[in-house]
VEXDOTI-241684 format. One line per field, with one value per atom (N, C-alpha, C): z, x, y; residue number from 1. Coordinates in steps of 0.05 Angstrom, whole numbers, always signed. Each point is the difference from the previous one (the first is absolute). Layout:
% residues N
up = [Z;...]
east = [X;...]
north = [Y;...]
torti = [NUM;...]
% end
This chain:
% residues 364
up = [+0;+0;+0;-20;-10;+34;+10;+23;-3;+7;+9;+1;-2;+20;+21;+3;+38;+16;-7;+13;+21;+28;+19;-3;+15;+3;-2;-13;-3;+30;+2;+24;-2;+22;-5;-11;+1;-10;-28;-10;-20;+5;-4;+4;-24;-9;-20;+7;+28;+4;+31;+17;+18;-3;-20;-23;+0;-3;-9;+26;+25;+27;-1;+18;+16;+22;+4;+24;+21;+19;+26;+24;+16;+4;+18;+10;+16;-14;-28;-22;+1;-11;-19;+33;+20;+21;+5;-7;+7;-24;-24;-18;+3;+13;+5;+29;+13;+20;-6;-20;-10;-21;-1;-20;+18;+26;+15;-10;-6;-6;-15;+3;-22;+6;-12;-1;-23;+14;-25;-19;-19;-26;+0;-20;+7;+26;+15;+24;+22;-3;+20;+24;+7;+19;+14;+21;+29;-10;-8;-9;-6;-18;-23;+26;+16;+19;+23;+0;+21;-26;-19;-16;-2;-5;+3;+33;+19;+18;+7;-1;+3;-20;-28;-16;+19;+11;+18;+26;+7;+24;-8;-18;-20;-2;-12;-5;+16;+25;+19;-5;-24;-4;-17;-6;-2;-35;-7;-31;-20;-22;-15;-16;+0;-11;-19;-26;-16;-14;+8;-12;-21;-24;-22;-8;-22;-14;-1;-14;-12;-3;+6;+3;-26;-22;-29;+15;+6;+10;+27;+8;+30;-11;-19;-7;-17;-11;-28;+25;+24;+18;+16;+8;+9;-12;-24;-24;+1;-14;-10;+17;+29;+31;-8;+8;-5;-26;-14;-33;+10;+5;+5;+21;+14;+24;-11;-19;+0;-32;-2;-21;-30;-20;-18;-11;-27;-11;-10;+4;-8;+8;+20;+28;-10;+2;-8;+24;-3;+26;-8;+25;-3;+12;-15;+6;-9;+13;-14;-22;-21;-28;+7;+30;+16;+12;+7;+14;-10;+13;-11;-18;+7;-22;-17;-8;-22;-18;+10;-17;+1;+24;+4;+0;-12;+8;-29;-26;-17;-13;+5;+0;+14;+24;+15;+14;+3;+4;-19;-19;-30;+0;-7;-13;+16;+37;+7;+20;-3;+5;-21;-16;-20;+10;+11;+15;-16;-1;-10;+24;-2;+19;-17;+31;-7;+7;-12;+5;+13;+17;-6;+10;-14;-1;+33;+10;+27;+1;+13;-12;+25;+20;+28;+1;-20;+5;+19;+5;+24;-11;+5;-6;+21;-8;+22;+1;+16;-4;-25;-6;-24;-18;-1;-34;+3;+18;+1;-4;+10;-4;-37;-4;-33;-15;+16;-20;+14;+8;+5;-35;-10;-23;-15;+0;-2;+4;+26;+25;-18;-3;-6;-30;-23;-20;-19;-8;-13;-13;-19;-18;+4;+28;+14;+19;+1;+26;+22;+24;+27;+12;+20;+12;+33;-3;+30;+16;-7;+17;-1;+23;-5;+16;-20;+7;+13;+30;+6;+6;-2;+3;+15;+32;+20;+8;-2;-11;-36;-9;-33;-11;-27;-15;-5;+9;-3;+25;+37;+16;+16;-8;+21;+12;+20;+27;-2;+3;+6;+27;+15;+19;+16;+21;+9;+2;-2;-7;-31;-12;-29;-12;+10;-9;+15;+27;+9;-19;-12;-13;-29;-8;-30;+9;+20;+7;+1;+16;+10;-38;-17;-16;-18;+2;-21;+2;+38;+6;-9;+6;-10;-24;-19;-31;-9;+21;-9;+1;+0;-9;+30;-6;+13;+7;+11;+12;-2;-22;+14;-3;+15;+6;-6;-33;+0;+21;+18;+15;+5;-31;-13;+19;-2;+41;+17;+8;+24;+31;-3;+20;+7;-30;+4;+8;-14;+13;+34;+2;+31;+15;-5;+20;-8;-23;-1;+16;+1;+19;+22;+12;+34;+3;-23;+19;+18;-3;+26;-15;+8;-12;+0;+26;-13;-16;-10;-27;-25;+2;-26;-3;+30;-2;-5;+9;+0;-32;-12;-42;-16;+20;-13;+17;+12;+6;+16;+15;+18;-22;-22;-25;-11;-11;-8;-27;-1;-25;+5;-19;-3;-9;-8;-6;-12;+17;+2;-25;-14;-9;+22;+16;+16;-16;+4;-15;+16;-2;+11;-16;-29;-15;+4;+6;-12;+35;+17;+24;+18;-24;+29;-8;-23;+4;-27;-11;-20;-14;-15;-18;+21;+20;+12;+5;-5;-2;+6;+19;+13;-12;+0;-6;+23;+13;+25;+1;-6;+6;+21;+2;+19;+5;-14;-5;-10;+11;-1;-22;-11;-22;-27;-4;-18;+0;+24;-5;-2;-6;-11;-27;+2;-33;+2;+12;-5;-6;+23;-6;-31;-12;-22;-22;+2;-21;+5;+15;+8;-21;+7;-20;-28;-6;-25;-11;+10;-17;+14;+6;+5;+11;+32;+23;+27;-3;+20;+13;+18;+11;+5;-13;+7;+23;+3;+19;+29;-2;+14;+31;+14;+22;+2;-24;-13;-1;-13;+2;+31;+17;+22;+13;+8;+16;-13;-17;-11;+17;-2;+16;+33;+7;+31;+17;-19;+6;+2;-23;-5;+14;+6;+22;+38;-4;+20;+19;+23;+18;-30;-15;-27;-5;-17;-15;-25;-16;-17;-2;+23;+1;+11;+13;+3;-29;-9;-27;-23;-6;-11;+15;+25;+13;-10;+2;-14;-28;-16;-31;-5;+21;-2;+7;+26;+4;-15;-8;-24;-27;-10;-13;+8;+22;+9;+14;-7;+13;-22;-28;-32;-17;+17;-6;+12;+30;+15;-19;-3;-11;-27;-12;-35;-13;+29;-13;-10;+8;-12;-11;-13;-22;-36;-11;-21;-23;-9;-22;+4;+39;+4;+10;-13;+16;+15;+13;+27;-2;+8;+12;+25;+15;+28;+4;+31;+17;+0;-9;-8;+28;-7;+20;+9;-21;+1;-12;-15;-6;-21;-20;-31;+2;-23;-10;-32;-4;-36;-6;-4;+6;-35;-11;-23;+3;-20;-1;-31;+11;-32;-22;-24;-19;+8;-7;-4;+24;+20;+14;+8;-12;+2;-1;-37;+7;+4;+4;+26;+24;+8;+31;+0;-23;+9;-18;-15;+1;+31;+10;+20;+25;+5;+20;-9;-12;-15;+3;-3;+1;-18;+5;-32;-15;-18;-18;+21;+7;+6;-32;+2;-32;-12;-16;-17;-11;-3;-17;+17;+20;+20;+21;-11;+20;+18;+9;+35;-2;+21;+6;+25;+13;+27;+21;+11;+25;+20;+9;+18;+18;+29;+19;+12;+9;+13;+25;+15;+23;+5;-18;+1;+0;-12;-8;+21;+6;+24;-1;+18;+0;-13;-8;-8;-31;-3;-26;-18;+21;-9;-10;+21;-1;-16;-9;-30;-18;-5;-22;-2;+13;+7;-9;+11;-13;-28;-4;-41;-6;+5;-17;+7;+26;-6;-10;+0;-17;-31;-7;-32;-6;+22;-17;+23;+3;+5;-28;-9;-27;-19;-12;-13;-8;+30;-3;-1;+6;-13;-19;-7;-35;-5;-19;-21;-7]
east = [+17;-17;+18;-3;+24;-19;+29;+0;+14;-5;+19;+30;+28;+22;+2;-10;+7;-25;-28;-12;+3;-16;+4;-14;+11;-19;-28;-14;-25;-18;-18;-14;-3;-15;-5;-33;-16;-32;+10;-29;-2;-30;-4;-12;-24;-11;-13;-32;-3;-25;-7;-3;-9;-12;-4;-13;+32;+23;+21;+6;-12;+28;-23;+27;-12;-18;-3;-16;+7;-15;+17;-5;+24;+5;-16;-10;-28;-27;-1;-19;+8;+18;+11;+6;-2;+8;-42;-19;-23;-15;+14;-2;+5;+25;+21;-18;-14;-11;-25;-16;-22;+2;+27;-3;-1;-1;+2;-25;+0;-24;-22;-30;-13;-24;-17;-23;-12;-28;-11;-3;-3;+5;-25;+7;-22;-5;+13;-10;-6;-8;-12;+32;+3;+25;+5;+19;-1;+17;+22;+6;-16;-20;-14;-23;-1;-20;+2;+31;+18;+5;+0;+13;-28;-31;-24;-6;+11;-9;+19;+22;+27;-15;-5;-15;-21;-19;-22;+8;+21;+7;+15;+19;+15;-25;-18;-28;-16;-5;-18;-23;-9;-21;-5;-25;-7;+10;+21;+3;+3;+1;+9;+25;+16;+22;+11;+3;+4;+29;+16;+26;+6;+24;+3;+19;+17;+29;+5;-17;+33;-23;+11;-16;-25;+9;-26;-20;+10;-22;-12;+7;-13;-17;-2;-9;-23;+8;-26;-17;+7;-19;-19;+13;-13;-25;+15;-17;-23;+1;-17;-24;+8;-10;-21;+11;-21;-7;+4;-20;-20;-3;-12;-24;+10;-23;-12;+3;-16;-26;-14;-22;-8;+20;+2;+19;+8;+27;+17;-6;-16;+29;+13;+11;+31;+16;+25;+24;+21;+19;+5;+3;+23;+26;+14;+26;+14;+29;+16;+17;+8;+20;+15;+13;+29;-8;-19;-14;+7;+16;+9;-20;-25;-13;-15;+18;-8;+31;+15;+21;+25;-6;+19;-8;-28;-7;-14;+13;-6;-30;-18;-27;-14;+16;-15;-26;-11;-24;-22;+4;-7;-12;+28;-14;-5;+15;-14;-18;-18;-15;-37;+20;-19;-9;+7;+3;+11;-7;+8;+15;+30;+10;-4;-7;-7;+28;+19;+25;+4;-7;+11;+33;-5;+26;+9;+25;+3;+32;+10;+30;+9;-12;+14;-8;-20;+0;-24;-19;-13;-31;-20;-27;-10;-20;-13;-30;-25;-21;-14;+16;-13;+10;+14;+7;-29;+0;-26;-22;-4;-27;-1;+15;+6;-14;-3;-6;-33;-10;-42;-7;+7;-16;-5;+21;-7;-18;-9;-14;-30;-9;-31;-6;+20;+2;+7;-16;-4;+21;+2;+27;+28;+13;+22;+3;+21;+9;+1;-10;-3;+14;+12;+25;-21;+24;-10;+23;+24;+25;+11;+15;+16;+29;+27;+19;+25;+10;+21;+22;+28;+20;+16;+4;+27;+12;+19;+21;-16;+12;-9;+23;+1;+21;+12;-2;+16;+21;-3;-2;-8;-19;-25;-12;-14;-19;-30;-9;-29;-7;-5;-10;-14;-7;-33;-17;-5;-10;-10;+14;+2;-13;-3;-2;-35;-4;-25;-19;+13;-15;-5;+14;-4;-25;+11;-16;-36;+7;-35;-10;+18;-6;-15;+25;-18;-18;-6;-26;-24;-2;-14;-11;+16;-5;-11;+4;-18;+41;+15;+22;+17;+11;+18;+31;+20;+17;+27;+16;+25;+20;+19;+27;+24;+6;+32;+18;+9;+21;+19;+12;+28;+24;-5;+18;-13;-18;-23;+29;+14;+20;+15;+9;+13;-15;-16;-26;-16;+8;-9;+25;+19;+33;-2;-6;+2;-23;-23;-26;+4;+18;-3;+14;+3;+12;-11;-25;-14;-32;-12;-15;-24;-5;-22;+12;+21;+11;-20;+13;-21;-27;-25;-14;-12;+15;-8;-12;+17;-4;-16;-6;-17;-33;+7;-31;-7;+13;-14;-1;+12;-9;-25;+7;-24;-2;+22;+2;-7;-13;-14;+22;+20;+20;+32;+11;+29;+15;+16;+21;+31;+1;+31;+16;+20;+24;+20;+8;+26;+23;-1;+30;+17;-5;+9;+13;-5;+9;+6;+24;+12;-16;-20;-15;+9;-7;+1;-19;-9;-33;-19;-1;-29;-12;-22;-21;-24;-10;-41;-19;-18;-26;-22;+2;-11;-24;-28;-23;-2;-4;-13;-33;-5;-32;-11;-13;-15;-20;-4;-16;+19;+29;+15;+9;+0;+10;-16;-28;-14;+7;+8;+2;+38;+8;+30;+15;-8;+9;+3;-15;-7;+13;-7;+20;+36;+6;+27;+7;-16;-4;+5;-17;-4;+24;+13;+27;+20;+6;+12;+33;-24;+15;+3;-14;-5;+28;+11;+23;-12;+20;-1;+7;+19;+21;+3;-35;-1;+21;+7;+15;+26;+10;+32;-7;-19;-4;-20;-18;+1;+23;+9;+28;+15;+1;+13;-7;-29;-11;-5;+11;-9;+19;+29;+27;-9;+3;-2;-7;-31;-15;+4;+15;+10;+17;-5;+25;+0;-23;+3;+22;+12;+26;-11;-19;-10;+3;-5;+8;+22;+21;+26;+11;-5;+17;-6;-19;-5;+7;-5;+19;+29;+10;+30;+6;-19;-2;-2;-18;-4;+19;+14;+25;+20;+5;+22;-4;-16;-10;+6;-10;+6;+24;+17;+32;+14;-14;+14;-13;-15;-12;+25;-1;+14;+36;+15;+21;+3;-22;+14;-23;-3;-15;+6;+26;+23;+20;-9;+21;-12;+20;-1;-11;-18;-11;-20;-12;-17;-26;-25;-27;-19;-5;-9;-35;+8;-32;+4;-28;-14;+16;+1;+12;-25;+5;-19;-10;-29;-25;+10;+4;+0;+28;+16;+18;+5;-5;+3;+8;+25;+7;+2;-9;-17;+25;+29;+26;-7;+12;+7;+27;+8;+30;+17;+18;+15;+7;-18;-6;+27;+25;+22;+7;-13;+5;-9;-23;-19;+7;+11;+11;+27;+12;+28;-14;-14;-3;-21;-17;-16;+17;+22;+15;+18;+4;+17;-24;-28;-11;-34;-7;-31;-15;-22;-24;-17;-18;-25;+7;-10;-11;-29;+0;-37;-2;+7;-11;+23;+7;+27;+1;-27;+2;+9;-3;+17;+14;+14;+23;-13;-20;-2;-6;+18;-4;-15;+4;-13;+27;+2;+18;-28;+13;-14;+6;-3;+21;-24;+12;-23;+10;-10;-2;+37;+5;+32;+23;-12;+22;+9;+35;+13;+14;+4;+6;+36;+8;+24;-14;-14;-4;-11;-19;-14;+37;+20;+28;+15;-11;+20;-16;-21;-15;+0;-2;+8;+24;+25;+30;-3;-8;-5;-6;-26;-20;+22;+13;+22;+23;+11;+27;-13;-18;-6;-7;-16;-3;+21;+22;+20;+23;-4;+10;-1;-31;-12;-4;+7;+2;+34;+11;+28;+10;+17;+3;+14;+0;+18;+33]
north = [-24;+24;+25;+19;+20;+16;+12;+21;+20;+24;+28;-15;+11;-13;+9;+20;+19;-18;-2;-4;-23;+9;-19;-23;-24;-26;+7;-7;-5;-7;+10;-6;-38;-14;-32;+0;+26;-11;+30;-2;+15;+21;+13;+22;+5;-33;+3;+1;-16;-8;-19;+11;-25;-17;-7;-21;-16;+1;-4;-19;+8;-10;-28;-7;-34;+3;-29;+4;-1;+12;-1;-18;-5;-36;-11;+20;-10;-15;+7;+1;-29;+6;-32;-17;+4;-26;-5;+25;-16;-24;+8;-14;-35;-1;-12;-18;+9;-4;-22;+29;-14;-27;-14;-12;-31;-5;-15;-20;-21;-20;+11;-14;+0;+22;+24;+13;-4;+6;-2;+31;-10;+28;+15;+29;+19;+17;-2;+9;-16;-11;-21;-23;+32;-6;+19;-9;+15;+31;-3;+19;+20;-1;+20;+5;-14;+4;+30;-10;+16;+35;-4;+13;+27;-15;+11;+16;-8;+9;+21;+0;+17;+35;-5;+10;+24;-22;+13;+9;+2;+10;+21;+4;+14;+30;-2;+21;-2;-16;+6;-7;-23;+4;-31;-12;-19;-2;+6;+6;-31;-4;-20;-4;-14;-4;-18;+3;-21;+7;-13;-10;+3;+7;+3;-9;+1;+3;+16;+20;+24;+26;+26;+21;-1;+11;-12;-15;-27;-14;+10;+17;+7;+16;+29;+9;-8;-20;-7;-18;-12;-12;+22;+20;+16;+26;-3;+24;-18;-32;-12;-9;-3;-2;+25;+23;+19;+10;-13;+12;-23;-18;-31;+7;+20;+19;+17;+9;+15;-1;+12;-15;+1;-19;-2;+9;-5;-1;+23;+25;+21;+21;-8;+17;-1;+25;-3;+13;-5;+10;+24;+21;+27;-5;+17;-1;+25;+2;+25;-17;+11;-6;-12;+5;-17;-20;-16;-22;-13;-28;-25;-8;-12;-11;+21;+21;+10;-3;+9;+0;-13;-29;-25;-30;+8;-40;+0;+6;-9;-8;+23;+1;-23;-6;-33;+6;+24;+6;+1;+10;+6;-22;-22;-31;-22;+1;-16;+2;+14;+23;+2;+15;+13;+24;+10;+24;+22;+23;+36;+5;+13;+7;+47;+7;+27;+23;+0;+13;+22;+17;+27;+13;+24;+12;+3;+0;+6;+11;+22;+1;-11;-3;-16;-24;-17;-23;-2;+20;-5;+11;-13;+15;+12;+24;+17;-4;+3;+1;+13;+28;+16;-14;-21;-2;-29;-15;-23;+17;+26;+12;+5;+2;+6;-22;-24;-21;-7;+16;+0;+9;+1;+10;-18;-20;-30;-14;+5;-16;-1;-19;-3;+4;+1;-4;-14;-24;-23;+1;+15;+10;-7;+1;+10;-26;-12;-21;+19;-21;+17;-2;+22;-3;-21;-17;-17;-6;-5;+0;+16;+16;+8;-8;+3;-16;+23;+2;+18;-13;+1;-6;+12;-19;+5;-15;+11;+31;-2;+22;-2;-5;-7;-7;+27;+20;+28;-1;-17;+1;+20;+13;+11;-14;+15;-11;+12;-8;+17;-13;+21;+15;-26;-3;-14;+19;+25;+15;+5;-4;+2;-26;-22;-25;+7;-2;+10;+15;+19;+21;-15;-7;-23;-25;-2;-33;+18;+25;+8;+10;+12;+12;-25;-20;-36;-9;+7;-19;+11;+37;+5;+5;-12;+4;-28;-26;-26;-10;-5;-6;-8;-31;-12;+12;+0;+1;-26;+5;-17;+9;-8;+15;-30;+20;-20;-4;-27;+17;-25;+11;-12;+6;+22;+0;+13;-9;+21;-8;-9;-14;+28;+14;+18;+26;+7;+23;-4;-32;+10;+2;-1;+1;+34;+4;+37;+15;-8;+4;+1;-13;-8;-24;-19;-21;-21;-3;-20;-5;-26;-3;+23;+17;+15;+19;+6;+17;-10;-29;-15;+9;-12;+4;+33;+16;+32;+5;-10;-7;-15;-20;-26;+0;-13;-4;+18;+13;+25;+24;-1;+12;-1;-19;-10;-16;-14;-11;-27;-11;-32;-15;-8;-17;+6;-12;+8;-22;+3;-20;+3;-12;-7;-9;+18;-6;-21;-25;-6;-7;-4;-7;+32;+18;+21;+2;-6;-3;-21;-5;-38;-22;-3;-23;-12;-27;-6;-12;+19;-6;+0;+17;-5;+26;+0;+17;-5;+25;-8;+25;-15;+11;+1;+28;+4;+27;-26;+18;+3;+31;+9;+6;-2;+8;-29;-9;-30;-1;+12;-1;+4;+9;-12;-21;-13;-29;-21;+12;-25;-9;-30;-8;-1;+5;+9;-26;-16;-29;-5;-2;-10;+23;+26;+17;-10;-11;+2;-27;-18;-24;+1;+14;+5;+26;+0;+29;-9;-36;-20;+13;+13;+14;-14;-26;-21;-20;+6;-18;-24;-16;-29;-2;-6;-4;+32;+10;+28;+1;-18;+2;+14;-9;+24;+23;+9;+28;+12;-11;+0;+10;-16;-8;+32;+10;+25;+16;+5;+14;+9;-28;-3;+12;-11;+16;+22;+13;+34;+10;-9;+15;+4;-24;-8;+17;+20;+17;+24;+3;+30;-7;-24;-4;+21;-8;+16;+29;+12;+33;+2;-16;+14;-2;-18;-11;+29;+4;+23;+26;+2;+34;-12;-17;+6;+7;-13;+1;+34;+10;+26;+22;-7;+11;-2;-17;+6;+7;+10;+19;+24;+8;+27;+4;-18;+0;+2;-13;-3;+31;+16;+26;+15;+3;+19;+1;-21;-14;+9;+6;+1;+33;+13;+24;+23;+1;+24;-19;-17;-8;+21;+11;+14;-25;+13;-20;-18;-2;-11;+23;-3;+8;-14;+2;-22;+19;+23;-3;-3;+3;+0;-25;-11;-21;-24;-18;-27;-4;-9;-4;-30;-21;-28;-6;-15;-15;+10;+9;+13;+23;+6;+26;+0;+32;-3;+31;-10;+17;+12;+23;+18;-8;-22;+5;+9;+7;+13;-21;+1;-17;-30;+23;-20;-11;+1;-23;-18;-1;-20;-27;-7;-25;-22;+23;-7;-3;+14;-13;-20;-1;-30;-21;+1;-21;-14;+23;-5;-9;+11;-10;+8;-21;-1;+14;+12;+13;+3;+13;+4;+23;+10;+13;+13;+33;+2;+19;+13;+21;+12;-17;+8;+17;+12;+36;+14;+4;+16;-9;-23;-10;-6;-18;-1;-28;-8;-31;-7;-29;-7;-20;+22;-10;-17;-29;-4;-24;+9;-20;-23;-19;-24;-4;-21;-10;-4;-10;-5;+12;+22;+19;+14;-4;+5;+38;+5;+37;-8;-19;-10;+5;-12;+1;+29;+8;+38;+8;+2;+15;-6;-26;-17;+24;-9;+10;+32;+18;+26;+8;-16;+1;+3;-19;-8;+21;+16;+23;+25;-1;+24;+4;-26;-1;-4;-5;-1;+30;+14;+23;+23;-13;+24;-11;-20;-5;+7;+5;+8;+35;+15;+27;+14;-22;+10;+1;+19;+8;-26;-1;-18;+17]
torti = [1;1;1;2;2;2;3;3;3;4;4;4;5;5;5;6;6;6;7;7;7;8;8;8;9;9;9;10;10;10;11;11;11;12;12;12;13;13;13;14;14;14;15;15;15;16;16;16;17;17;17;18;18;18;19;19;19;20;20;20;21;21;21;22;22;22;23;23;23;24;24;24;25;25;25;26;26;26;27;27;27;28;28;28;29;29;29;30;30;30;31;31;31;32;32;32;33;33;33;34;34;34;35;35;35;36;36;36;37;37;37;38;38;38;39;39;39;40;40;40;41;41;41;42;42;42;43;43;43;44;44;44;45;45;45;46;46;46;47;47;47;48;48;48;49;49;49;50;50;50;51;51;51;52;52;52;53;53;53;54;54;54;55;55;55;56;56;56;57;57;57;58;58;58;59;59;59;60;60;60;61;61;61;62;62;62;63;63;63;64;64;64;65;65;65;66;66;66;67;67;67;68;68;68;69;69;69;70;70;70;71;71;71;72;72;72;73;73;73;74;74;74;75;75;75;76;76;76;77;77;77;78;78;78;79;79;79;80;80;80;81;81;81;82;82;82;83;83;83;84;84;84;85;85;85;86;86;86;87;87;87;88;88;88;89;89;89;90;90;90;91;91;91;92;92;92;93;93;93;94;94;94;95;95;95;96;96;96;97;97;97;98;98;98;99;99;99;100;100;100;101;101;101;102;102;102;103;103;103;104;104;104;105;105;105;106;106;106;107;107;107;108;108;108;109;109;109;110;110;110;111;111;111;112;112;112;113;113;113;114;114;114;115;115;115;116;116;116;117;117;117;118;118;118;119;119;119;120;120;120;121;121;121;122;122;122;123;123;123;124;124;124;125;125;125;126;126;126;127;127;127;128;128;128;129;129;129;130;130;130;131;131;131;132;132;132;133;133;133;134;134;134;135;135;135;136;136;136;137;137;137;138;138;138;139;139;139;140;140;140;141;141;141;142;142;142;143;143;143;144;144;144;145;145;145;146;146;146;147;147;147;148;148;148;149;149;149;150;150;150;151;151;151;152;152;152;153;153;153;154;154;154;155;155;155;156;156;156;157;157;157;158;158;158;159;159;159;160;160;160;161;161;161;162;162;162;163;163;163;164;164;164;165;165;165;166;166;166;167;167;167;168;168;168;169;169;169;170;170;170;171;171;171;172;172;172;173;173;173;174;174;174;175;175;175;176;176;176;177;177;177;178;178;178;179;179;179;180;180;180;181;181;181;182;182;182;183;183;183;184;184;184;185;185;185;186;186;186;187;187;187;188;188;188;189;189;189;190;190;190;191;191;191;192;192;192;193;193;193;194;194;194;195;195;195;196;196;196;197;197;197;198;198;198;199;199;199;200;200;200;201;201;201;202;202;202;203;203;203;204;204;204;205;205;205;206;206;206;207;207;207;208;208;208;209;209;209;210;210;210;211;211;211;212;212;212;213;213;213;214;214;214;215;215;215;216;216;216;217;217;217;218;218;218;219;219;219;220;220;220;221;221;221;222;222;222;223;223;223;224;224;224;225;225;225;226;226;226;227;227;227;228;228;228;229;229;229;230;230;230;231;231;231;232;232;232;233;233;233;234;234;234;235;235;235;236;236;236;237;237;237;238;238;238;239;239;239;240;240;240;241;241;241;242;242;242;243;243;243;244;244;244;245;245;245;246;246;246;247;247;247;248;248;248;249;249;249;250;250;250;251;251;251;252;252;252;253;253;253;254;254;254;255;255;255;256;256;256;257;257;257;258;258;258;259;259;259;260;260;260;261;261;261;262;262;262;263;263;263;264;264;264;265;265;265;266;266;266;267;267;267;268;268;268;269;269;269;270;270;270;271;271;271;272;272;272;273;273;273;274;274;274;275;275;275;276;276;276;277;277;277;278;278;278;279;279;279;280;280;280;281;281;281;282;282;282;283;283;283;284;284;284;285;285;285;286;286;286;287;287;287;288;288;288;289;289;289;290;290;290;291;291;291;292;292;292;293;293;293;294;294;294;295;295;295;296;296;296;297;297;297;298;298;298;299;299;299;300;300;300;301;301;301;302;302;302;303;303;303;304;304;304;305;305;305;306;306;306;307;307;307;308;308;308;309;309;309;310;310;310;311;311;311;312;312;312;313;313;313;314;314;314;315;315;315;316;316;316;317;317;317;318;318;318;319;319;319;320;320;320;321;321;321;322;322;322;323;323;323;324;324;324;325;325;325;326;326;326;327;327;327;328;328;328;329;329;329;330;330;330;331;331;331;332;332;332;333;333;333;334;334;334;335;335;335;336;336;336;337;337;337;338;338;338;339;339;339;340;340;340;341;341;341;342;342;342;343;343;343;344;344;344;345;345;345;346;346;346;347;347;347;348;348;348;349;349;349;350;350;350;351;351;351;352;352;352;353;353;353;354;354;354;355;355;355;356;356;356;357;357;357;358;358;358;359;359;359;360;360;360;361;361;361;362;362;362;363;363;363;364;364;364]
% end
């Protein structure tokens, strides 16, 4: 892999995605645990039992929980849960333009679905009540798909937060328009370590919100491939069993991914693991903000940085230590640290972005 010659050792993770790190060893020893003799499949085991009630003590409340693979599938169980509630075929999702399942799961709502996803513009990634009031004109017009879900994402793929306040005011604005409530939360792990840190952080956003169904994120935090689908509101989870079935989101072998969960939740492994993901972010902010050639922006809410860097250094330094592409028309990529990522590593990676662009600004 061609590198700088001055540049320092390379950090040991890469800065592409907490999508990227392993799992962490607690994860993989309940795995390791749960694999002791024989359960029966589907659920129908002590684990998934323990895994359901942990869930309901988690939200305080008599909620439902169905198990997944992989975020897509948490989402298309939960959209389809509540399109399935509500009456006839008719009903389509809102969302902002940046919402995973508008512009990362490959129209998997669209087609496995059959569902209208309703886009709107957002420059933070975040919807407001007046932009949902925007779409009553809709409402009661044969003509026009009806808005019936609506879909919020925390953290958002920009890494913004919205509010429990802000989520409250959406949730009161949906209900009263005839329209459901769900909240992506691909890392809701990391938005509640930025909230507060403790389970009523969570709940302050979710159900004391007022939102009817959550997607839980766990691959993106220490887990591997596991993901829940957690109604809150008992009248979306009628039927759910069976949509989960059918968009073939159903664990066999459900105790492995259980057992993911039981850890996590277990002593809030789940929210320390994300306050660190999040601190070093704002330790890989503080570290590379007066570097010449880098634009940072405000100090990150959650784990992500969306940096302006100077064209030409773009790809010398993701040869030397990976990352994405965010909008190549104006140089801006996505810095972003996980559960793993050590303050050894933020100072590797930091070194790199200043010796490349104290390289870069010296004459020839």
């Amino acid at each position: 892999m061609a590198t700088t010659p001055s540049m320092p050792a390379a950090p040991r993770c890469a800065f592409a995605s907490d999508n990227a790190a392993g799992a962490h060893p607690a994860i993989l020893q309940a795995v390791v645990d749960a694999n002791a003799g024989h359960a029966l499949a589907y659920g129908d085991d002590a684990h998934t039992r323990e895994c359901e009630a942990r869930f309901r003590d988690l939200f305080g409340a008599d909620v439902t929980t169905r198990l997944t693979f992989n975020g897509t599938g948490s989402n298309i169980v939960a959209l389809g849960s509540m399109l399935g509630s509500l009456p006839g075929p008719h009903h389509a999702v809102v969302c902002t333009d940046w919402a995973h399942i508008h512009a990362d799961e490959t129209g998997a709502p669209e087609r496995a679905l059959g569902t209208k996803l309703i886009d709107l513009p957002s420059p933070d990634a975040k919807l407001t009540p007046e932009r949902l009031r925007e779409l009553s004109h809709l409402q009661g017009v044969q003509h026009h798909v009806q808005p019936g879900v609506v879909s919020l994402t925390q953290a958002t793929e920009l890494g913004t937060l919205y509010t429990p306040s802000e989520i409250a005011a959406l949730c009161d604005t949906a209900h009263s328009m005839g329209m459901l409530v769900h909240l992506d939360g691909a890392r809701i792990a990391n938005a509640t370590a930025a909230l507060g840190g403790t389970p009523a952080a969570l709940r302050s956003f979710t159900i004391d919100a007022g939102v009817d169904v959550v997607s839980f994120g766990g691959t993106k935090n220490g887990m591997v491939g596991a993901e829940a689908v957690v109604f809150l509101n008992a009248g979306t989870a009628v039927g759910s069993e069976y949509t989960r079935k059918q968009v073939t989101q159903l664990p066999s072998k459900m105790r492995f991914l259980a057992a993911q969960f039981n850890a996590a939740l277990h002593d809030e492994l789940w929210i320390s693991l994300a306050a660190h993901a999040n601190a070093m972010a704002t330790e890989l902010h503080r570290l590379t903000a007066s570097i010449t050639g880098v634009e940072l922006g405000d100090k990150p809410q959650v784990n992500s940085l969306f940096p302006r860097l100077d064209p030409a250094m773009i790809e010398p330094l993701r040869d030397w230590c990976f990352f994405w592409d965010w909008d190549p028309t104006i140089g801006q990529v996505r810095w972003m640290t996980s559960w793993d990522t050590s303050p050894d590593d933020v100072q590797a990676f930091a070194d790199g972005v200043a010796t490349l662009a104290r390289e870069r600004s010296e004459p020839i």
